[in-house]
N, C-alpha and C positions, 0 to 999 in steps of 0.2 A: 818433561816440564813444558816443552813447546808446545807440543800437542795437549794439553793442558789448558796453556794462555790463549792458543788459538779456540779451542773449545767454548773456554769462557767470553773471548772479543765475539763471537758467533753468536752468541745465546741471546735469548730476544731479552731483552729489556725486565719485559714481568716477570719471566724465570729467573733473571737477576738478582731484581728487587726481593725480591721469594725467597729465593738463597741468602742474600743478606739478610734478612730482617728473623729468619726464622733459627742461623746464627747466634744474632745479637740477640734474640731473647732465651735461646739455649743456653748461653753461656748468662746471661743473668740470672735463670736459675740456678744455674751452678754456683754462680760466685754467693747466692743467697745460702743455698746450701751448704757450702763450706763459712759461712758467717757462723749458720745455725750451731754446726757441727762443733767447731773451736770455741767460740765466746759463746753462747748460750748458757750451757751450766755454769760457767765461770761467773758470769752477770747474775745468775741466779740463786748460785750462794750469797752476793754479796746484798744483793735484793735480801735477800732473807734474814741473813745478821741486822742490817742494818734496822731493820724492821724489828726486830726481837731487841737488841739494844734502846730503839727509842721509846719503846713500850715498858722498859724495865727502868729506864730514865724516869719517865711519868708515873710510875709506880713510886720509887724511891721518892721523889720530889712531893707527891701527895699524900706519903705515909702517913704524914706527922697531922693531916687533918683524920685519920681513921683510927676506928676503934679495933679489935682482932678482926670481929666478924667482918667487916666491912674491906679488911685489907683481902680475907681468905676468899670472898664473894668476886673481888678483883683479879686471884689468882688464876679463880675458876676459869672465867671469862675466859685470860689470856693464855691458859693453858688449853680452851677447848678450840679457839680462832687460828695457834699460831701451831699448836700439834707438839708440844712439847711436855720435859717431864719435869715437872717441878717440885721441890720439896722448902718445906721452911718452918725451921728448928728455931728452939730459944738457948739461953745460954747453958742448959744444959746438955743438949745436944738431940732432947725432945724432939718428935715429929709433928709439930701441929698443924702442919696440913701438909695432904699430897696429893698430886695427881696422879692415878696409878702406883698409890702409894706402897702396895705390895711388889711391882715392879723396880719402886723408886728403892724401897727398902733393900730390897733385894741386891740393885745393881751400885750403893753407893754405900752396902757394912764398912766394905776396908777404905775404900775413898773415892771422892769422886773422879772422874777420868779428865784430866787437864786438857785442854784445845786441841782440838785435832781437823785439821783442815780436810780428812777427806771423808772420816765418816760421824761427829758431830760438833757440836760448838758449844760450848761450854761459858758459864756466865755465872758469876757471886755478887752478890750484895748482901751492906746492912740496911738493915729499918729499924727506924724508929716508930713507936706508934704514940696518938694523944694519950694525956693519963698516963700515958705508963711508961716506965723508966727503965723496963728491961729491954734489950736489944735482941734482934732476930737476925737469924741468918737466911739470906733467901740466898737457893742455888737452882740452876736454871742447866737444862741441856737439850740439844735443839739435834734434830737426827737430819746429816745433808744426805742431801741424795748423792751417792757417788759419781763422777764426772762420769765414768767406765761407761755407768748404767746410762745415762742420758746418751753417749755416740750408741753405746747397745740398741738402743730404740729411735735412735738416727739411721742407724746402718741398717735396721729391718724395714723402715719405712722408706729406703732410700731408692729402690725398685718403684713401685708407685709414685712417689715424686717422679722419681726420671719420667715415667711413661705418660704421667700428665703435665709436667713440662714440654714433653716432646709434642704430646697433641693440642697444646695449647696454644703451642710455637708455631705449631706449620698452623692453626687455625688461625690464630692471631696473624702473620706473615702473609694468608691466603687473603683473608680478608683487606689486610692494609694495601701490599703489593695490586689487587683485583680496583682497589677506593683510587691508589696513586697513579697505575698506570695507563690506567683509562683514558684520562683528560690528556695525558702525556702523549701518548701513544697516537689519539686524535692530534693533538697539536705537531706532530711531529709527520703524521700521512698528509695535514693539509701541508705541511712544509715542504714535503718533498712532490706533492701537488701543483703546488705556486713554484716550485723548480722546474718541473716538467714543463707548466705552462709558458715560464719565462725560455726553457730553451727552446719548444719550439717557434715560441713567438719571435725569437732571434734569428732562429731560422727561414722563416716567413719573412721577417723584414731584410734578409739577404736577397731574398727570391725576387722581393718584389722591387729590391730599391735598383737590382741587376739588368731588369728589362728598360729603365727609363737610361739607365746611364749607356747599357749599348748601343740604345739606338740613338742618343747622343753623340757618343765616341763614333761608329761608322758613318754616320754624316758629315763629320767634322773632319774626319780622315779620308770621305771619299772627294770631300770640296778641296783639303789640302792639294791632293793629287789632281785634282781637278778629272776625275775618271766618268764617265759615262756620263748619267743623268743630274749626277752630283754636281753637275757645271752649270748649272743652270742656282746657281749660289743662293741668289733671292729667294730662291721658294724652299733651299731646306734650310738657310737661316733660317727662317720662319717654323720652318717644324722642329730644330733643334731648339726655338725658343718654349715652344710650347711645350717640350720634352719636359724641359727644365722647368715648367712653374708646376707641371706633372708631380717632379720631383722633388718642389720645394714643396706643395702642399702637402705629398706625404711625409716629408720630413716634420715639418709641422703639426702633425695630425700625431706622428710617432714621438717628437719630446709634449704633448698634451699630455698622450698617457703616460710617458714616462714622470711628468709634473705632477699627475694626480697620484701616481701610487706612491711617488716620495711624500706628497702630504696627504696621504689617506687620513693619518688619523690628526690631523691637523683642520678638521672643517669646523669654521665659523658657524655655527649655527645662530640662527634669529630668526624674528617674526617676521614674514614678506607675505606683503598685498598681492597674495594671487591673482585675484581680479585682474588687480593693474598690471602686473607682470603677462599673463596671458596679451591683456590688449596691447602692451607695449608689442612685446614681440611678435602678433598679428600684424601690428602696422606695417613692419619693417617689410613681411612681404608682400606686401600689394600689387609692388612691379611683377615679380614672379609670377605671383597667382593671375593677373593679367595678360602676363605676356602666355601662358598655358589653356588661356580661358578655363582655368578652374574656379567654379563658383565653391565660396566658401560658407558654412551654417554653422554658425557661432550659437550653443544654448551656457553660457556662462555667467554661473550665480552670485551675484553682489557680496561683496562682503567676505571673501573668501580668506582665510590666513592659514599659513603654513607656517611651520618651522623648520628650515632646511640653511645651507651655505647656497647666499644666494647666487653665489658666481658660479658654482657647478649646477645649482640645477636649472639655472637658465641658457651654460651649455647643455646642458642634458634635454630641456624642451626645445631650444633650437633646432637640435639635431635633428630630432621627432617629425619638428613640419618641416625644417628642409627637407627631412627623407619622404614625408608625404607629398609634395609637390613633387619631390623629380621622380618618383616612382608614378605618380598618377598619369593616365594616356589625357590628351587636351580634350577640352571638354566636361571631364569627368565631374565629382564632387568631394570636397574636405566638408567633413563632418566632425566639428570640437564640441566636447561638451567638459564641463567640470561643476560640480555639484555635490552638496553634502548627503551623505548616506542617512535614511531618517531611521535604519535600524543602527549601522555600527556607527555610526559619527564624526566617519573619515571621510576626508576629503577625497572625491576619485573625479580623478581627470582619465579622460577617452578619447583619444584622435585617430579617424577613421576614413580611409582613402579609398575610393570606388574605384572598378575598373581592372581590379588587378587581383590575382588571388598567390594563395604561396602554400606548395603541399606540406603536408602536415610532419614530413618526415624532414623537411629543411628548418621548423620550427626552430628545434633547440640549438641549432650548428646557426644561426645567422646569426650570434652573437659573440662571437668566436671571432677573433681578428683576420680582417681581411677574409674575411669569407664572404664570397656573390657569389648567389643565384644566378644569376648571368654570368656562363663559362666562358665566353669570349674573355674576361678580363678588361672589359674594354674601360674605363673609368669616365668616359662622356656619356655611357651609358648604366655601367653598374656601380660608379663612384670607385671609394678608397675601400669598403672595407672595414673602416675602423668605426664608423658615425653609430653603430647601436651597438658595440662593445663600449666605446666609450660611452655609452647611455646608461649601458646596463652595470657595467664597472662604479659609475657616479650613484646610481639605484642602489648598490650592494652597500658603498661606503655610509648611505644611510639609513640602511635596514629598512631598506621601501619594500611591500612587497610590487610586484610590475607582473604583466603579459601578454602576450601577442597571440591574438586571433587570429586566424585567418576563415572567411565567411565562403560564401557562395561568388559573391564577386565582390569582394571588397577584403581590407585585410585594418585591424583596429590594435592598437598598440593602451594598454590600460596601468595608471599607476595609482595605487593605493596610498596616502600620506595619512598620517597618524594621527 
């Protein structure tokens, strides 16, 4: 039995589903089939009395407007519709009409066979008829099918029912099981996807948050001591201070994202003046771009509007030209452009920084947390790491598409709005 339950906790999911469904419709034919089997003929005698009774109601009730011929015209009828034998005598015991009346005669000289529930049903009345004042006897008898014979022709056809319930069943199951566990089975690899991600992003942020805090802690412990170079206090206070804003910025940068993926599906969307939003956050860096002598070439089209959460994607452009400013060498050039497409009639922003190129095999990894191109690790020169994860992270939440070129000498970062 163990070996059993472990079998079953093992089994993927679609075999599962498969197994169940193709069960549950196995045994609904069955249970269909044992309805058949038991109440069928039972229903169907009662179907058929009841049927034979109302028609002989409507007879008797309408006699009294018929003449002979018209009553025997009606017998005809209901003996040829209902498959019964019918005879109907006057008071002398005459036959004046029968259905099968050499049958009829035959089987009721000594008397007719009183009710018999398993092989016919039996039925008497008087009639009156207009004009006339003699009374008739009308006797009726109805042949049931035997219950025997109905499971008899149950039990022969009960082979073939099985084998197309059974290929019904696993078709029916294949089909449903293949429809259900599709989406499932995705939602459940990206689940364990965004697990992987999130460990080893935890991992990562051990790695990284370890190097600012040691060289904090042996500063601070080699000033306590007052040991070698460390005595000279003023100048590694000063570098323990800078440890720490090291350490607070990536703290900061690490609950961003942890803010943004608790409210992923939380984003405001609205209308925002691209236009303005671009020149807004152009202004901001002016100093920057001065103090780098980067000349900058703005082609940005009036009139622009998007639909996005405007607080994430103006982190998300921010980050864009911060990262093209401190990636660009001095001197270089920022190239923005944003503009409507006059075939598809999305909006595409392009920002494009000279001077610097990026191989084509680091493409899809630079968006990956904390990942630089710059192995030193150095952060004054390759930053935190997180600035185009979180870009691209902010992109996915709204179904942007985005991509990063990298040229001959220059490297362009492109996003598509809807």
């Amino acid at each position: 039995m163990k070996k059993i339950s472990k079998f079953w906790n093992n089994l993927n999911i679609k075999y599962k589903l498969f197994t169940i469904t193709s069960g549950l419709l196995l045994f609904l034919a069955f249970i269909i089939y044992l309805t058949l089997y038991f109440f069928m003929p039972a229903y169907y005698h009662q179907y058929k009395i009841k049927s034979l009774q109302d028609s002989v109601e409507s007879i008797v009730e309408d006699s009294r407007f018929y003449d002979l011929e018209e009553l025997q015209g009606r017998l005809y009828f209901l003996g040829k519709k209902q498959n019964v034998a019918i005879i109907l005598t006057d008071n002398r015991g005459y036959i004046v009409f029968g259905k099968n009346q050499q049958h009829i005669t035959n089987k009721y000289n000594k008397d007719i066979p009183s009710y018999n529930q398993t092989k016919e049903y039996n039925i008497k009345a008087i009639i009156n008829l207009k004009d006339n004042n003699e009374t008739y006897h009308l006797e009726i008898a109805m042949p049931l099918q035997p219950i025997d014979e109905a499971n008899t022709v149950l039990r022969n056809i009960m082979p073939l029912i099985i084998v197309s319930a059974f290929l019904i069943a696993l078709l029916g199951a294949y089909i449903y099981s293949n429809t259900i566990t599709k989406p499932l089975i995705e939602i459940i690899n990206k689940e364990r996807e965004e697990e992987k991600k999130r460990k080893e992003f935890i991992a990562t942020i051990s790695h990284e948050l370890k190097t600012p805090i040691t060289i904090i802690s042996g500063q601070l412990e080699g000033m306590i001591y007052n040991v070698g170079k460390y005595k000279d206090r003023e100048t590694y206070l000063k570098k323990s201070y800078e440890a720490t804003q090291e350490l607070k910025f990536l703290v900061n940068e690490m609950m961003e994202i942890s803010k943004r993926e608790i409210l992923e599906k939380d984003l405001l969307i609205e209308s925002i003046d691209f236009t303005h939003l671009l020149n807004t956050l152009l202004n901001r860096q002016n100093f920057l771009l001065e103090e780098k002598k980067l000349e900058l070439s703005c082609k940005i089209e009036k009139n622009l509007v998007i639909k996005a959460d405007k607080d994430k994607i103006t982190k998300a452009l921010n980050n864009l030209i911060n990262n093209a400013i401190k990636y660009s060498p001095e001197n270089e050039k920022i190239i923005i452009k944003a503009y409507k497409s006059k075939t598809t009639k999305r909006i595409i922003f392009d920002i494009e920084n000279t001077g610097v190129t990026i191989e084509n095999k680091y493409l899809k990894e630079i968006f990956n947390p904390f990942y630089r191109i710059e192995k030193s690790r150095n952060r004054k020169t390759g930053g935190s790491g997180l600035g185009l994860y979180i870009v691209s992270e902010i992109l996915k939440s709204h179904n942007l598409q985005y991509k990063m070129e990298s040229k001959k000498n220059s490297v362009s970062f492109i996003i598509y709005f809807s």
